[in-house]
N, C-alpha and C positions, 0 to 999 in steps of 0.2 A: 461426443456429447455425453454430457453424465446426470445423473437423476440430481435433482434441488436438492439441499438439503432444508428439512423444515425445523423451524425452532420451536419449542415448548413454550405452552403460554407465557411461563415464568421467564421466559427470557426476553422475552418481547419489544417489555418495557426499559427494560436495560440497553437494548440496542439500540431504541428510537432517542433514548436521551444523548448520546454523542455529536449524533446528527445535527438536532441546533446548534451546538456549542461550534460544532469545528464549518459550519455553515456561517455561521454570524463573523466565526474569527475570520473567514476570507473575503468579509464584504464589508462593506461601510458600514457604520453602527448605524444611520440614519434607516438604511435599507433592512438591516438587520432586527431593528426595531419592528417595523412591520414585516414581519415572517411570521404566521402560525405554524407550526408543524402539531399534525395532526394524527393519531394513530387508527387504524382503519379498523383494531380490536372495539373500538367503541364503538361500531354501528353493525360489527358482526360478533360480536361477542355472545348478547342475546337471543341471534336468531339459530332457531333449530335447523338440520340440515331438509325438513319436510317445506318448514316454511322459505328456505329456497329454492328446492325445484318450485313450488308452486307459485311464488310472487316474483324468479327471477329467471330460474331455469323452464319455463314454459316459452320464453320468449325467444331460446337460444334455439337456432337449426343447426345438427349436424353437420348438416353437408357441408356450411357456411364454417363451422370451427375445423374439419378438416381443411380445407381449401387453402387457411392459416398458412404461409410459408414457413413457422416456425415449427410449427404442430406437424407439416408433411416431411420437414426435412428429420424432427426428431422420429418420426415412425419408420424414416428409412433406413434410421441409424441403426446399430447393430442390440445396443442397448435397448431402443423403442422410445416407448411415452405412456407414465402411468396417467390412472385416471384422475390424479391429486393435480397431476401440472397439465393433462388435458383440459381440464374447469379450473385451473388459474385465467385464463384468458376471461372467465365470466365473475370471478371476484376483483380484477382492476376494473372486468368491464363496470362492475356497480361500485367500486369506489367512486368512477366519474361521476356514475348518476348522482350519489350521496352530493359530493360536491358541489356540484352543480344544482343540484335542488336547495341544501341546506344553505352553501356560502358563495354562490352565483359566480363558480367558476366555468370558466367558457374554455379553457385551453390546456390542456394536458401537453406534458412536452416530454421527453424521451430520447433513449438510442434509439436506432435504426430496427434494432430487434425485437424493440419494443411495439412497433406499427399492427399488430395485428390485435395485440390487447388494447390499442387505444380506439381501434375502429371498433373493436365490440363494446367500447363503453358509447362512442358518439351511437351506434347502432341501439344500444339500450338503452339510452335517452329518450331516445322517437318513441318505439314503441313502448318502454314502460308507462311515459310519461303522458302520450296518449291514452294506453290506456286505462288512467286515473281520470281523462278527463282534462286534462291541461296542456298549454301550447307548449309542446317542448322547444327549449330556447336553439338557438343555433351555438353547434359548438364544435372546436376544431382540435386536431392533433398536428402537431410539431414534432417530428425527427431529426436529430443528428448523428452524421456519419458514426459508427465505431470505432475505439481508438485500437486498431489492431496494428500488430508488427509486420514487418514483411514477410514472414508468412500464412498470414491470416488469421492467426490466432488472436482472441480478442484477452484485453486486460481486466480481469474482476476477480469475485472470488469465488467463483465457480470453476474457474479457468488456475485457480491457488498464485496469481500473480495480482492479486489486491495492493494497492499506496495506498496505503490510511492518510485521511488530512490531520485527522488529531496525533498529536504529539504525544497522548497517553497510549494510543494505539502504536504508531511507527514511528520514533527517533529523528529527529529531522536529520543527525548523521547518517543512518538508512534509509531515508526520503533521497538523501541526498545522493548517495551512493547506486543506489537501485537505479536512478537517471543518468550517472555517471557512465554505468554500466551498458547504460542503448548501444546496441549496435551503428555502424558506419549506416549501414543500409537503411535503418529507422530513425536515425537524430536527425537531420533534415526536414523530415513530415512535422516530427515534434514539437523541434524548434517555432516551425509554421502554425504549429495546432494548439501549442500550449504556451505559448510568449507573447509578449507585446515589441515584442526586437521588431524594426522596421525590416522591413522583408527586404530592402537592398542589402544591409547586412547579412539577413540570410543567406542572399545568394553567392556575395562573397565570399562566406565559408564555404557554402558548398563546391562552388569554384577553387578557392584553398585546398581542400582536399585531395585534388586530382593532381597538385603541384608535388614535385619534388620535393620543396623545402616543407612541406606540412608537418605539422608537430602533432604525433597522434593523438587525438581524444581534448583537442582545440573545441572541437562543436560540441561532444561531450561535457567536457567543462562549463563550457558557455550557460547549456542547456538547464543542467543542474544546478548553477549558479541563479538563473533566471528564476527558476519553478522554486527553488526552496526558498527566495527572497518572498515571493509573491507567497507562500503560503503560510511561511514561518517567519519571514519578517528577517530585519537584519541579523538581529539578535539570535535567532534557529540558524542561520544562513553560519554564522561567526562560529559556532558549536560545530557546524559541520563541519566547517575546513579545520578548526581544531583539533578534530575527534582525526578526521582524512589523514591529517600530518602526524597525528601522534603514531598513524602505525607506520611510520615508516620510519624506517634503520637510519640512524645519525640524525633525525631531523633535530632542529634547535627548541623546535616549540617544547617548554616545559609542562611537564604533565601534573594533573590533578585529576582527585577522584574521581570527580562527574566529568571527565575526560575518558579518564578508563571506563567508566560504567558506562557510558554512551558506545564503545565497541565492545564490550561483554557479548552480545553476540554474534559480534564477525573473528571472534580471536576464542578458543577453546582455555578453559579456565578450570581451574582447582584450588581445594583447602590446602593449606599445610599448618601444622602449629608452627605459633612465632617461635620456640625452640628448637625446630628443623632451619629453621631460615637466620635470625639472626647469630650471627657470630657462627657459619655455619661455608663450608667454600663454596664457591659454585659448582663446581661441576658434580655436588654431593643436590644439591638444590635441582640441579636441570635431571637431575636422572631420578629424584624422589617427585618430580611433577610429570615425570615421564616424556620429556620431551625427546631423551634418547635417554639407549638402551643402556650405557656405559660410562663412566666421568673419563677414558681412555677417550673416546670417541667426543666428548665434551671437549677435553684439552687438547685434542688436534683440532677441533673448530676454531676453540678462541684462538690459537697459534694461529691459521689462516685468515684472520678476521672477521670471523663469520657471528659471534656470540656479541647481544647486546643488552645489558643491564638498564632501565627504563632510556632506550634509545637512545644508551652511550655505551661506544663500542668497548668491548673488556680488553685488556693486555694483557694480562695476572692472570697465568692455566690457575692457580689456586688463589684466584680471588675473594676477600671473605665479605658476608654480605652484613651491612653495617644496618644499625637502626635507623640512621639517616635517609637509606636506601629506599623506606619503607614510605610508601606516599601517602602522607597525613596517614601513617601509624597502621597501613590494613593493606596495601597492594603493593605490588611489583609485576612489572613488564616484562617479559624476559622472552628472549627472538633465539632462535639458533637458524642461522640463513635468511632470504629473504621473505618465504613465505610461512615456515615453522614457528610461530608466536603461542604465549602462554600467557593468561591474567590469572595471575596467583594471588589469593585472598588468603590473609591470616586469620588463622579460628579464634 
């Protein structure tokens, strides 16, 4: 476990604005229509840190915020627990009150890790809100499970394993891919946790798996096919399998720019000027982008068949690279083997 990090005022508002956007995009606009999203800066913005011990931190016991399973297990940790995320638990706890007072919400819902800061807001409902003198309403907390892997480890960005739903944040070719990528041991659950696949299906893959004839990363495919239709729609889903195919050696799909720049960062990339590159051989090209050390050690690849110019394999050790090469006028592909790829941008 590792300390929160906290954001600066100035950023606040920057961060709360995505949230509707890629909220509304995964649900019906009907639903989406009625959503407020609400920033918490507005009800604590004003208040001094005096006027919360007194009107909020009077109410909190001790013993009660230790007891926290989340608060004992980070004290035991080797790191600890400052006092900024020790009294986080008592600022969601009064987010609820706010809520619940201002827009007559009753139900707070959450992860599972989240149960200790929801019980200190139903807790400071009661007594804050008796002690104003008024019936505090009855109000409930909702959990669900963690989405962790099989080793326990949970998914967020705490943990640096964040899926962004917006598509200005994470590439649906990297939504895509990141899913692709689950383990045998974890695509199963997921399948279960984050699809609407009829879970006889399910089980037939998972059954599949254990079969000889199983075709690896069957349930992977599946899964990632699933989750990025559901988030990104056909249209993200189509980008994705575009973006997947274009890195691989011989494939037929033809390439375009927002093809390349949707794997810009899973393939390492460099300038060169257009008069290094056009009219210029390859193996002078693969050794000025650094992909190897030599154009000797170039022309024994392409001899082997290893070198591919935007995912058509070279023949020509001195093959010269034409303007035509150039995808709408700015990029080139260029592979040496199967996992050695380079996005070469013209200056």
């Amino acid at each position: 476990a590792k300390q929160l990090s906290l954001s600066p005022d100035g950023s606040v508002h920057y961060s709360t604005a995505p949230s509707s956007s890629s909220s509304s995009s995964s649900s019906s606009s009907d639903v989406a229509a009625q959503v407020t999203v609400l920033n918490n800066l507005d009800w604590f913005g004003s208040m001094s840190f005096l006027s919360f011990l007194r009107d909020i931190g009077k109410f909190a016991r001790v013993g009660q915020m230790l007891a926290k399973d989340a608060v004992r297990s980070r004290m035991e940790s080797e790191s600890g627990i400052s006092f900024t995320e020790f009294t986080y638990q008592l600022l969601q706890g009064y987010d609820f009150v706010h809520l619940a007072r201002e827009h007559g919400v009753r139900v707070q819902a959450g992860g599972s890790d989240q149960w200790g800061n929801i019980t200190a807001g139903t807790d400071l409902i009661r007594k804050l809100m008796a002690a104003e003198g008024q019936e505090p309403p009855q109000c409930f907390g909702l959990t669900f499970p963690l989405l962790v892997d099989s080793e326990g480890r949970k998914f967020g960005k705490s943990t640096g394993g964040a899926v962004w739903l917006s598509e200005a944040k994470l590439s649906p070719y990297k939504f895509y891919q990141y899913l692709f990528q689950v383990t045998d041991a974890d695509v199963i659950k997921f399948l279960r946790m984050l699809t609407f696949l009829p879970l006889e299906e399910i089980d037939a893959l998972e059954a599949a798996m254990s079969q000889p004839g199983y075709l690896p990363n069957t349930a992977q495919k599946r899964l990632a096919e699933a989750v990025t239709r559901f988030v990104h729609g056909e249209e993200g889903l189509a980008q994705a399998l575009k973006a997947t195919e274009a890195l691989r050696p011989g494939a037929a799909t033809a390439l375009d720019a927002a093809t390349l720049e949707a794997i810009a960062g899973d393939a390492p990339s460099c300038s060169l000027p257009g008069s290094q590159l056009v009219g210029a051989v390859l193996p002078d090209v693969m050794v000025a982008a650094g992909m190897l050390k030599s154009k000797g050690e170039v022309r024994r690849l392409i001899k082997g068949g290893g070198v591919y110019l935007n995912n058509v394999k070279v023949t020509e050790e001195l093959q010269v690279v034409q303007q035509e090469d150039l995808i709408e006028g700015r990029l080139l592909l260029l592979a040496a083997g199967k996992k050695n790829k380079m996005l070469v941008r013209v200056e």
